[in-house]
TORKOL-4160 file (C-alpha; in steps of 0.2 Angstrom, whole numbers, padded with zeros to 4 digits, m for minus):
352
<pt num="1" X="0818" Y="0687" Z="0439"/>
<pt num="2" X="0831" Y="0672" Z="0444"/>
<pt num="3" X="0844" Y="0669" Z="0428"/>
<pt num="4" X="0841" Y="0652" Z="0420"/>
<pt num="5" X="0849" Y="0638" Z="0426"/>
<pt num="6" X="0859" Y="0632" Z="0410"/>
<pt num="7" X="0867" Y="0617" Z="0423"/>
<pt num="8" X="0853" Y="0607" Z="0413"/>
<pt num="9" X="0860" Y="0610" Z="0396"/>
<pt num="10" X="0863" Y="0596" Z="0385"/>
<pt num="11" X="0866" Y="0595" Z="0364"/>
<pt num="12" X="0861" Y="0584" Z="0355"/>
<pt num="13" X="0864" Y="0583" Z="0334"/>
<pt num="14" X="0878" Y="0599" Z="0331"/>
<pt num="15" X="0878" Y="0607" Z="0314"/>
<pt num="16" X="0895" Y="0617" Z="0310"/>
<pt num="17" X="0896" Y="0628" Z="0295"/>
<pt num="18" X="0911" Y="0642" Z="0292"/>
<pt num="19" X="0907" Y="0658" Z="0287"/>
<pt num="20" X="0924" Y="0663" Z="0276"/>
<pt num="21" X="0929" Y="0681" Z="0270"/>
<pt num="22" X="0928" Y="0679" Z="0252"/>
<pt num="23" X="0943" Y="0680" Z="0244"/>
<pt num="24" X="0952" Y="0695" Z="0234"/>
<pt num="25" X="0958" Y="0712" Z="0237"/>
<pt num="26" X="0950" Y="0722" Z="0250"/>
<pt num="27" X="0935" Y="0710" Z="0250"/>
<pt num="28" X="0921" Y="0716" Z="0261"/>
<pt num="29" X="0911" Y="0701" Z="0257"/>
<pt num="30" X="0908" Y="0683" Z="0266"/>
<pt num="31" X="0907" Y="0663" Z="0256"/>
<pt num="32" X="0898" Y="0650" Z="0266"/>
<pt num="33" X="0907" Y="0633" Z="0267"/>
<pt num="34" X="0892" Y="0619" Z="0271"/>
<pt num="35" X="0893" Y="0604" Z="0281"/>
<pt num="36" X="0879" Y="0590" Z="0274"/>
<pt num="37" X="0880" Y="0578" Z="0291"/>
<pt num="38" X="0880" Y="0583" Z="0309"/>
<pt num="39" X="0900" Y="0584" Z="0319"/>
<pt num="40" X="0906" Y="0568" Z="0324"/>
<pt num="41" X="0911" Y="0570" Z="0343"/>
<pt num="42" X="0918" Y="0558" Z="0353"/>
<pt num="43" X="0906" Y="0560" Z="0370"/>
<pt num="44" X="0919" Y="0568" Z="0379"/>
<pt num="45" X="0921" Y="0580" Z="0368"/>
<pt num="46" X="0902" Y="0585" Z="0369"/>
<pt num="47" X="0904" Y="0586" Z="0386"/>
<pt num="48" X="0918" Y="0601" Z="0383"/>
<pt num="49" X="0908" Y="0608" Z="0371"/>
<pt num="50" X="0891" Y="0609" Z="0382"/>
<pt num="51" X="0902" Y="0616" Z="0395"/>
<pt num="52" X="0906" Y="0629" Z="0385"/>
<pt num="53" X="0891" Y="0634" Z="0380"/>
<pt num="54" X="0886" Y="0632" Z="0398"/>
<pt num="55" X="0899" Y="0645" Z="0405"/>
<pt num="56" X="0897" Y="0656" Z="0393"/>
<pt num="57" X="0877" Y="0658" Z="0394"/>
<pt num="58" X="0875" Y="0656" Z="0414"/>
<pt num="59" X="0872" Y="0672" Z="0423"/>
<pt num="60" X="0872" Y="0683" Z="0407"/>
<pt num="61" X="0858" Y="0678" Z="0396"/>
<pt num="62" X="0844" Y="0689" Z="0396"/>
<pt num="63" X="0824" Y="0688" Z="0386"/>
<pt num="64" X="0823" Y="0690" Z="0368"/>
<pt num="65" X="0806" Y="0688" Z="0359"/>
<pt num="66" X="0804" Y="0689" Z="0339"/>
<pt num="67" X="0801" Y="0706" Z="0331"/>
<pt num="68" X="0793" Y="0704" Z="0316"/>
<pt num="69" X="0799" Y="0721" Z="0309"/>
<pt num="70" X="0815" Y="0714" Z="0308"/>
<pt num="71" X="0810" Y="0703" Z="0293"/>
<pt num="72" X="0820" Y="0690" Z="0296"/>
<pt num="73" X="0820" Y="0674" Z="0290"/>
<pt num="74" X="0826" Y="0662" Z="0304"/>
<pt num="75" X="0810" Y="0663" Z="0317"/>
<pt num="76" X="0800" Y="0653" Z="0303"/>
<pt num="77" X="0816" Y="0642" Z="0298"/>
<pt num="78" X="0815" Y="0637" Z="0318"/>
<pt num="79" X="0797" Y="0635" Z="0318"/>
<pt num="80" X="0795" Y="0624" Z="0303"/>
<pt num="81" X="0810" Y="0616" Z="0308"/>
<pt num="82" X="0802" Y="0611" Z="0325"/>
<pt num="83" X="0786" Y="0605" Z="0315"/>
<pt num="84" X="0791" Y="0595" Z="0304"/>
<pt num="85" X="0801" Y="0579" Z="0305"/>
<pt num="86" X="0819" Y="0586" Z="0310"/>
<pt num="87" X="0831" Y="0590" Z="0296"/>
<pt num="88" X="0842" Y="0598" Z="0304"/>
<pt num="89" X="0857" Y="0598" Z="0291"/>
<pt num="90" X="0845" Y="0610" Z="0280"/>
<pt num="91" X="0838" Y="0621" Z="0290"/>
<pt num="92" X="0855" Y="0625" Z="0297"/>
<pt num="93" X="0861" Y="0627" Z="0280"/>
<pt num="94" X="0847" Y="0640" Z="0281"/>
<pt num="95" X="0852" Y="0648" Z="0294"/>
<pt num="96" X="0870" Y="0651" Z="0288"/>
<pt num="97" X="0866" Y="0659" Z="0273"/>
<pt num="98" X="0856" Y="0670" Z="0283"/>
<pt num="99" X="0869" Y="0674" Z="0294"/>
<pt num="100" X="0882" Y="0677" Z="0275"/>
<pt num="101" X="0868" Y="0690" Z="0270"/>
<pt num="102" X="0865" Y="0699" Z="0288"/>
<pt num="103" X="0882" Y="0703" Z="0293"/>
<pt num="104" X="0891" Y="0719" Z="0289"/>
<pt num="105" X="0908" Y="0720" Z="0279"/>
<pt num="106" X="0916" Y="0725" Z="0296"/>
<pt num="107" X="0911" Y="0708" Z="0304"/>
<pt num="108" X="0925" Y="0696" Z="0306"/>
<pt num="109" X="0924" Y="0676" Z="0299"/>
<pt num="110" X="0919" Y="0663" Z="0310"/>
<pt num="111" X="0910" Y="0648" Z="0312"/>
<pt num="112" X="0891" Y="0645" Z="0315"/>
<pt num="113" X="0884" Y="0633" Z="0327"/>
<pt num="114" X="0868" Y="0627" Z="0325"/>
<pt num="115" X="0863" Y="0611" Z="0340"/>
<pt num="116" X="0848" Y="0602" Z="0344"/>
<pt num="117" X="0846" Y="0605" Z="0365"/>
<pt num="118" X="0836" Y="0602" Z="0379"/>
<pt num="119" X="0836" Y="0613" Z="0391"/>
<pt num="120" X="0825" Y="0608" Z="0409"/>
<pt num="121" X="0817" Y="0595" Z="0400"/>
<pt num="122" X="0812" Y="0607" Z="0389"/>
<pt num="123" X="0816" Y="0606" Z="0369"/>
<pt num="124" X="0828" Y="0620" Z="0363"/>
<pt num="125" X="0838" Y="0628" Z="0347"/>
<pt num="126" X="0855" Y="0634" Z="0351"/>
<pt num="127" X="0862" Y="0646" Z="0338"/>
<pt num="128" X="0879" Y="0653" Z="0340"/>
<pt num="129" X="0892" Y="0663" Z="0331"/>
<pt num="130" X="0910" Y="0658" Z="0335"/>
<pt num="131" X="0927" Y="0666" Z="0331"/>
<pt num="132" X="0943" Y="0659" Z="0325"/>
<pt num="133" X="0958" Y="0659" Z="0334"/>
<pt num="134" X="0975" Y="0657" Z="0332"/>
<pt num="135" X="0988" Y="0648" Z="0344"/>
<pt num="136" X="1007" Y="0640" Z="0346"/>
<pt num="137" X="1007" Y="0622" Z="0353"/>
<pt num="138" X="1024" Y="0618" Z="0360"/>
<pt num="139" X="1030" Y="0597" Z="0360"/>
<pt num="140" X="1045" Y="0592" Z="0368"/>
<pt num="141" X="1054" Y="0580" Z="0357"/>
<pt num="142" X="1073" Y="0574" Z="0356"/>
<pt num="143" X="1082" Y="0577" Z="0340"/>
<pt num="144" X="1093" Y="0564" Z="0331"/>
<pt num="145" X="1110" Y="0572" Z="0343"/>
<pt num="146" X="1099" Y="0566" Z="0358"/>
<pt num="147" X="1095" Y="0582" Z="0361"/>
<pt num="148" X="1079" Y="0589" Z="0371"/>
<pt num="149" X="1071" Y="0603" Z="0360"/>
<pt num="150" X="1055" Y="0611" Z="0359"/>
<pt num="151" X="1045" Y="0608" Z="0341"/>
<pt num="152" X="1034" Y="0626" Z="0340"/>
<pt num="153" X="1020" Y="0623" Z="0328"/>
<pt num="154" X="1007" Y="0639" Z="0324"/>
<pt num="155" X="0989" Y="0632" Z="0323"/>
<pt num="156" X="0977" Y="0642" Z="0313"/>
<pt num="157" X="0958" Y="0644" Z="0315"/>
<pt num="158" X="0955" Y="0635" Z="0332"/>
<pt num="159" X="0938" Y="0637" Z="0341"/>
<pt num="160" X="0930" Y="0633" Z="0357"/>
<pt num="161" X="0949" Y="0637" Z="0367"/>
<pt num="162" X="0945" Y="0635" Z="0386"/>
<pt num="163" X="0951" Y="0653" Z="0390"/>
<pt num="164" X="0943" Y="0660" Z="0375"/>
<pt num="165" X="0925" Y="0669" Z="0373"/>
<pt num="166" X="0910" Y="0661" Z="0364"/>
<pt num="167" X="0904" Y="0680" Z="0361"/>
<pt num="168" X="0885" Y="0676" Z="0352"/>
<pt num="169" X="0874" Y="0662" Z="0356"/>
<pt num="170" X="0855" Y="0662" Z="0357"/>
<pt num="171" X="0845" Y="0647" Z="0364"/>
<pt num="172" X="0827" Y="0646" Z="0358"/>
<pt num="173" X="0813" Y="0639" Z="0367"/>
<pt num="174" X="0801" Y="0625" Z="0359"/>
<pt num="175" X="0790" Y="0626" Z="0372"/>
<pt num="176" X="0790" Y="0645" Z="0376"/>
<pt num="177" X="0784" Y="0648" Z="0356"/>
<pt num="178" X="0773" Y="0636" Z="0353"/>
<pt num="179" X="0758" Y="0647" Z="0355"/>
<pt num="180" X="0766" Y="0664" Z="0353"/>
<pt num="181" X="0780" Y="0672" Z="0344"/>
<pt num="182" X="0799" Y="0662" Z="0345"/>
<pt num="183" X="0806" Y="0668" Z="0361"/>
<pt num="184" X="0824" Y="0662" Z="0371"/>
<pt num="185" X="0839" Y="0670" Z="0377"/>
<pt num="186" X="0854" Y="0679" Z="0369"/>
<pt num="187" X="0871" Y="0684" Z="0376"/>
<pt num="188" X="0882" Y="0693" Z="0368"/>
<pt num="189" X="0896" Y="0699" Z="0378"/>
<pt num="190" X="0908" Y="0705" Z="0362"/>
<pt num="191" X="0895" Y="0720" Z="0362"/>
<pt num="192" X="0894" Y="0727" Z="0378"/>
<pt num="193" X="0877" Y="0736" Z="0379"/>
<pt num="194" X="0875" Y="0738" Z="0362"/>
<pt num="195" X="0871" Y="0721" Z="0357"/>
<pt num="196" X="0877" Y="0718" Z="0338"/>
<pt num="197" X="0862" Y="0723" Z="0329"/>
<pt num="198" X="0864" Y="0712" Z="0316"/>
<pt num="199" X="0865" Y="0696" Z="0325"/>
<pt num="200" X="0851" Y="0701" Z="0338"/>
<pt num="201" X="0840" Y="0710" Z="0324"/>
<pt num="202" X="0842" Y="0707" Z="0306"/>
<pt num="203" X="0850" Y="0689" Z="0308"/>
<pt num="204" X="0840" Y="0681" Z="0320"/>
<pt num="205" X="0822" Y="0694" Z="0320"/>
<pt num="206" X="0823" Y="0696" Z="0338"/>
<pt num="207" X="0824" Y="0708" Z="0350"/>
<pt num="208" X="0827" Y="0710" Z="0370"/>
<pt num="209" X="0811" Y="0707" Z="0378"/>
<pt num="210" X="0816" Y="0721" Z="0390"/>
<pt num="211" X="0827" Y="0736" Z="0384"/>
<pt num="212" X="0843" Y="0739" Z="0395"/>
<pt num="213" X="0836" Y="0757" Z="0401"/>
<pt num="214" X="0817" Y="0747" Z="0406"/>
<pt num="215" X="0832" Y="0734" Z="0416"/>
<pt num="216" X="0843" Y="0747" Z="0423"/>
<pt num="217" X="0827" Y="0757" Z="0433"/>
<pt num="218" X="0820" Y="0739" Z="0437"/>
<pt num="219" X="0837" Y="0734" Z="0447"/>
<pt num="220" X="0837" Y="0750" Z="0456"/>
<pt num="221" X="0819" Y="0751" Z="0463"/>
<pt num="222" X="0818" Y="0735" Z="0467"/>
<pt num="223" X="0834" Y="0731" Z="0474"/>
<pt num="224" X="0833" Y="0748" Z="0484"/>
<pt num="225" X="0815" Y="0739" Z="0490"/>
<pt num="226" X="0824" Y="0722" Z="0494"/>
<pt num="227" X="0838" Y="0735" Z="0504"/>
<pt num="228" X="0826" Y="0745" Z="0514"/>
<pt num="229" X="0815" Y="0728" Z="0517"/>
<pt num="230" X="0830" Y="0718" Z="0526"/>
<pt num="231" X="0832" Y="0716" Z="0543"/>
<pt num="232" X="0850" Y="0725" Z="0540"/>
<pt num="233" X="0854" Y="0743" Z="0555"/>
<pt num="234" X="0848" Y="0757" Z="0545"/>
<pt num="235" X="0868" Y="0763" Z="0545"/>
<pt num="236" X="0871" Y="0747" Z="0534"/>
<pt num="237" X="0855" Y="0751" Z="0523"/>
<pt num="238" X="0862" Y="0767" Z="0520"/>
<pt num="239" X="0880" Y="0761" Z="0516"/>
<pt num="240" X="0873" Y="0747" Z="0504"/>
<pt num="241" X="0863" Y="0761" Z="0496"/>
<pt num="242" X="0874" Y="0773" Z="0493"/>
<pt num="243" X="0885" Y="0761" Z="0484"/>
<pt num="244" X="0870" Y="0754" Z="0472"/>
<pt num="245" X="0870" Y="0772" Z="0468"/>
<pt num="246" X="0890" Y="0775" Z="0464"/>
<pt num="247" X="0887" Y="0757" Z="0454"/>
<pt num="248" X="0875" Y="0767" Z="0443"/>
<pt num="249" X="0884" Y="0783" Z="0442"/>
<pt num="250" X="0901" Y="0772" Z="0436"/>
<pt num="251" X="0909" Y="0769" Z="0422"/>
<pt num="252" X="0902" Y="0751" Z="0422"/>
<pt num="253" X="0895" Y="0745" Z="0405"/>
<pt num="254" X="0886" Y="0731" Z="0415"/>
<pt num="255" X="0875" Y="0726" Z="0430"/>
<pt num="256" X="0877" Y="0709" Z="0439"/>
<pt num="257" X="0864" Y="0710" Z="0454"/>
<pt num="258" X="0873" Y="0695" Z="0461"/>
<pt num="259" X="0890" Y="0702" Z="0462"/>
<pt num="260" X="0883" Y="0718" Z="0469"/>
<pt num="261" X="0875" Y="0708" Z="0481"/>
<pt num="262" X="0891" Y="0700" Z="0486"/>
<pt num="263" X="0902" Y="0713" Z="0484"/>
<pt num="264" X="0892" Y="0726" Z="0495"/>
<pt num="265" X="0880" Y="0717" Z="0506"/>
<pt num="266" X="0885" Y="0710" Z="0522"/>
<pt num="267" X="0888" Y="0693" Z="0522"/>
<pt num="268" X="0875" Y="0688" Z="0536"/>
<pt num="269" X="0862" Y="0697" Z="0524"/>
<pt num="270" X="0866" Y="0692" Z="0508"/>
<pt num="271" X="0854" Y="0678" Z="0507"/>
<pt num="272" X="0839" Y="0687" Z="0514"/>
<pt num="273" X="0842" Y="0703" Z="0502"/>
<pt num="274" X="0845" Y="0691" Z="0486"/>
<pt num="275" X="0828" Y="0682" Z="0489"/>
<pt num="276" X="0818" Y="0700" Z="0495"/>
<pt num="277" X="0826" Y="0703" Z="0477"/>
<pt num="278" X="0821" Y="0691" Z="0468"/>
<pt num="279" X="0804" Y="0689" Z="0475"/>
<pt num="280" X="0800" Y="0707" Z="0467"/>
<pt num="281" X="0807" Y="0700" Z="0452"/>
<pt num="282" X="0823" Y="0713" Z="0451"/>
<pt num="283" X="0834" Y="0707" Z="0436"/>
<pt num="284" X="0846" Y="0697" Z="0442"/>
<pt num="285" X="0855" Y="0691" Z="0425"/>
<pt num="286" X="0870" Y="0702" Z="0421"/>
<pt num="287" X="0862" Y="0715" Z="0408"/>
<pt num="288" X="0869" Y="0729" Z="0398"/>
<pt num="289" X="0868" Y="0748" Z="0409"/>
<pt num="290" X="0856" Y="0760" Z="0403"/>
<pt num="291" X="0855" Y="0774" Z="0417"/>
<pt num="292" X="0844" Y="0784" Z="0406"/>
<pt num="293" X="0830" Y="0784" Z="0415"/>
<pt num="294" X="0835" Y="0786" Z="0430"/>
<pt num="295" X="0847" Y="0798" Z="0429"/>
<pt num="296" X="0838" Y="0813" Z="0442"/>
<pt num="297" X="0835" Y="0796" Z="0455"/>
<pt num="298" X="0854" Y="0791" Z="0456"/>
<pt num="299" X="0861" Y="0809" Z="0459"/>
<pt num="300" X="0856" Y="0811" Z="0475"/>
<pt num="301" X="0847" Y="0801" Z="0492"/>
<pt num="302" X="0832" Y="0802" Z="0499"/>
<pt num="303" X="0830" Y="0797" Z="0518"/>
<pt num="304" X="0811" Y="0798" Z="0524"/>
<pt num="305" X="0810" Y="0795" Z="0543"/>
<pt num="306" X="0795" Y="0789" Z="0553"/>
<pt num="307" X="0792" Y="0807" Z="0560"/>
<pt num="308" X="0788" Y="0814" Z="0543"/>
<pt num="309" X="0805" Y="0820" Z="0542"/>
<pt num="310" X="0813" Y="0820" Z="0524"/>
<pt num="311" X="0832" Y="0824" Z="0521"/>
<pt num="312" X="0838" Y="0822" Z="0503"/>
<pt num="313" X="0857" Y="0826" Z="0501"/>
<pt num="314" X="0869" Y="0822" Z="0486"/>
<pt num="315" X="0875" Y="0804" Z="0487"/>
<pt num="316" X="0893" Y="0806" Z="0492"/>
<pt num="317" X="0891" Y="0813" Z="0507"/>
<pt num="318" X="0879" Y="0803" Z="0515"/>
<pt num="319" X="0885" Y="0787" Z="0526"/>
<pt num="320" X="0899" Y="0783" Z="0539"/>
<pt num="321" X="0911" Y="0798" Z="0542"/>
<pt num="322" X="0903" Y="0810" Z="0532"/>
<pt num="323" X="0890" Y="0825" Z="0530"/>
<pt num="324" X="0875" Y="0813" Z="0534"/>
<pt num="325" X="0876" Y="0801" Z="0545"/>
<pt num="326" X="0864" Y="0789" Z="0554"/>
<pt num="327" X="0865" Y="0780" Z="0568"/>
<pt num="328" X="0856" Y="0769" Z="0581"/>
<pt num="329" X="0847" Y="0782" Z="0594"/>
<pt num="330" X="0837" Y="0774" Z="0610"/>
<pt num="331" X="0820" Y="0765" Z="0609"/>
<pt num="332" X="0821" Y="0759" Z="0592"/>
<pt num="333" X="0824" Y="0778" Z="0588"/>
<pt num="334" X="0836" Y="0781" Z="0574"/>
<pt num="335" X="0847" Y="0797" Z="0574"/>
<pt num="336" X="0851" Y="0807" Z="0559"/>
<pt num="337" X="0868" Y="0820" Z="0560"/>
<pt num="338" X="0871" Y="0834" Z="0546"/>
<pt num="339" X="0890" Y="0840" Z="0549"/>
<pt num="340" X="0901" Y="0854" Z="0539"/>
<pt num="341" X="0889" Y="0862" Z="0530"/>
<pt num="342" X="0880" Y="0880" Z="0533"/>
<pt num="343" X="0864" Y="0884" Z="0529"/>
<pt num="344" X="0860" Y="0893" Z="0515"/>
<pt num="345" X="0842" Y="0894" Z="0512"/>
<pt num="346" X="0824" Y="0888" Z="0521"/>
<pt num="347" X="0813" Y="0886" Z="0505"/>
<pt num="348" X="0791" Y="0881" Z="0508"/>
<pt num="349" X="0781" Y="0865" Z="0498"/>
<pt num="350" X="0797" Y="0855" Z="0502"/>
<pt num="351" X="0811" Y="0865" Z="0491"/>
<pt num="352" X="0799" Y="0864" Z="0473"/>
């Protein structure tokens, strides 16, 4: 499926609320300091916060739906939230004493961000968990010699830096809950594939709507459908598919079917294999790697050929200047070459 278009986002009322490490010797545990009133923002500074949210969502925010198990709290805080006449003030209080209880010792401070949003027209709940920064801001200024200096000033707990990660947000969907369980979208991109367990899970009761493993298998049949689809020479289908396959087989902790569109594709293709993608509804949000399942289908390539003829080799040595190669033969014909290797054995019911 296409990502979602965050372009549209906009926040309305925004609730701040620190979560603080509590003080004293080797304290594992976290205090929550409550705000009673929504932040006062000048619009342009809305604008740069919605940005933020906006970069940091686009492209990377993948299904979650509520998981019951979870016993969470915060789906029914949203859902009475969203029935009843907004109060927005307490139910994020709400929410931050959930997130006090949920996260483990090992988790750092920060602030939670709780904003009223639209999203496509759509109402929406944005949730998010932001780390404190520190930084040196530098001022020019002449002293009483008439001197130019440089005033060095340390600022402590700083949030929402342009260069800086907004690492967990969710956004929840009126619409899509109204007559199911809460559903939305989460990134978390301080976790890699993991996802912190307790922000996804115990805090906010939710889980992926598709586990990474589920994704990874779904990017390479379909993708590798899209491939063989396209009007691309079959030497360029078999270059493009032997690097999906060394993508899979790499130390990657991520898949982004755009970039690997982009990256590998020829650019007079790109278009048509995107949209044969995402017409069989290949995951084309960024998503955590999860070869699992498809770990005997990555190791090797499989070329069928009109005629019945099926050669399978490893995937390394298949494509230009190697042990298989294929190239454009007469009459539509393609040709298949198998170089620098002797055989070794002729086995019956196709090598099984």
């Amino acid at each position: 499926m296409p990502p979602t278009s965050y372009a549209t986002l906009t926040l309305g009322a925004v609730m701040m609320h620190q979560i603080v490490r509590t003080p004293g010797p080797g304290s594992t545990g976290f205090t929550v300091v409550l705000t009673d009133e929504p932040v006062t923002m000048s619009n342009a500074n809305l604008s740069f916060l919605t940005a933020r949210f906006v970069r940091a969502l686009s492209g990377r925010a993948l299904p979650i739906v509520e998981e019951v198990a979870f016993g969470s709290a915060v789906p029914n805080r949203i859902r009475s939230l969203w029935a009843t006449a907004p109060d927005l003030a307490e139910a994020s209080k709400g929410l931050a004493e959930d997130l006090k209880v949920a996260q483990p010792g090992s988790a750092l401070p920060g602030l939670l961000v709780v904003a009223e949003a639209t999203l496509g027209g759509d109402d929406a709940l944005l949730v998010a968990k932001v780390e404190h920064q520190a930084a040196m801001r530098i001022e020019a200024q002449t002293n009483s010699a008439g001197h130019r200096i440089f005033l060095i000033e340390q600022l402590r707990d700083l949030v929402f830096g342009d260069s800086a990660k907004i690492y967990k947000i969710a956004v929840m969907s009126k619409s899509a809950s109204s007559t199911g369980p809460l559903s939305g979208e989460v990134v978390d991109d301080q976790n890699g594939n993991q996802f912190a367990r307790y922000f996804l899970g115990k805090f906010l009761g939710m889980k992926l709507r598709e586990e990474p493993a589920v994704l990874t298998q779904q990017f390479l049949e379909r993708v590798t459908s899209a491939v063989n689809e396209s009007s691309m020479p079959p030497e360029t289908k078999l270059d493009v598919q032997s690097a999906l396959l060394s993508e899979l087989n790499s130390n990657r902790r991520s898949i982004d079917a755009q970039a690997f569109i982009r990256d590998h594709v020829p650019s007079g293709f790109q278009s048509e294999v995107a949209s044969l993608a995402q017409s069989r509804s290949a995951p084309m949000s960024t998503f955590p790697k999860d070869s699992s399942r498809v770990a005997s289908q990555i190791s090797r390539l499989r070329l069928d050929l009109s005629n019945g003829v099926h050669v399978v080799a490893p995937a390394e040595l298949v494509g230009e200047g190697k042990a298989v190669q294929v190239s454009a033969g007469r009459d539509g014909q393609d040709n298949v070459l198998i170089t620098g290797g002797r055989l070794t054995a002729v086995k019956g019911n196709g090598g099984r």
